[in-house]
C-alpha positions as CSV (number, residue, x, y, z in Angstrom):
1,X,181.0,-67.9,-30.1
2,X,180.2,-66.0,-26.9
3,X,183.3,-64.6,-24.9
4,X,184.0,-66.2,-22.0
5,X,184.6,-64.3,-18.6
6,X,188.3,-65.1,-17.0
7,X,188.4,-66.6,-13.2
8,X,189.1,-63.8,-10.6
9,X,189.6,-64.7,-7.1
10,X,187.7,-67.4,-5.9
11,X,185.5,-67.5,-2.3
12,X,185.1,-71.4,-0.8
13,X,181.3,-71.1,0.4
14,X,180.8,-74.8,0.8
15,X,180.1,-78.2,-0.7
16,X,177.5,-80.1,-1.5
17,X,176.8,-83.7,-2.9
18,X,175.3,-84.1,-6.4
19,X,171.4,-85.2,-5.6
20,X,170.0,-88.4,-6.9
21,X,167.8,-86.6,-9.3
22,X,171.3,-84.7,-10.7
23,X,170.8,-80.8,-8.6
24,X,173.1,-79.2,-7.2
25,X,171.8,-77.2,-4.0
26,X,173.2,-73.4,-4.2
27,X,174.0,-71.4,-0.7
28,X,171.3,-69.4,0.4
29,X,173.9,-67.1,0.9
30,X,174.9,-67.0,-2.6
31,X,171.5,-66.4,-3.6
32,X,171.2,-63.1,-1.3
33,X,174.0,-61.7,-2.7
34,X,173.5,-62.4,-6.3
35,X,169.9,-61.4,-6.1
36,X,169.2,-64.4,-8.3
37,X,165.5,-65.6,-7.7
38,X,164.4,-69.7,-7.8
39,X,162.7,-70.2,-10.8
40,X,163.4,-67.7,-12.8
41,X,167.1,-67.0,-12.8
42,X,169.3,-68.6,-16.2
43,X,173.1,-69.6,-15.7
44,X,175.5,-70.3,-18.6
45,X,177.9,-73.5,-17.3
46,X,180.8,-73.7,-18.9
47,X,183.2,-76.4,-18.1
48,X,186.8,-76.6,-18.0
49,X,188.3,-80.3,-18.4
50,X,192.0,-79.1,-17.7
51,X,190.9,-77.7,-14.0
52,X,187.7,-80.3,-13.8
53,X,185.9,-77.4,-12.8
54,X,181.9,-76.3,-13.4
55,X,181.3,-72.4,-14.0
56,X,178.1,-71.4,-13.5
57,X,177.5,-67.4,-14.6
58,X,174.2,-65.8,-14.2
59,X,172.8,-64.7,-18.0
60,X,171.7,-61.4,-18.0
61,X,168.4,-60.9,-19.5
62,X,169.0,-59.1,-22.8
């Protein structure tokens, strides 16, 4: 079972609506400072029912 990484503080950035085709649009802001690339970045989503809450983590490439 992987570990999973505990919640620090959080930063709002924005919301988005689901798209009919089921994406979810990330901030280009976000994506600037993550240095995560369209296309060829993974996330692990984790979920948590309790909070209703979707975590998305980038995956390292081990």
């Amino acid at each position: 079972m992987k570990s999973q990484k505990q919640p620090t503080k959080r930063i709002y950035l924005d919301d988005y609506i689901l798209q009919k085709d089921m994406r979810v649009r990330l901030p280009k802001e976000l994506i600037k400072n993550l240095q995560i690339y369209p296309g060829k970045t993974y996330f692990e989503i984790y979920f948590d029912p309790s909070q209703k809450e979707i975590i998305l983590v980038v995956k390292n490439s081990d």
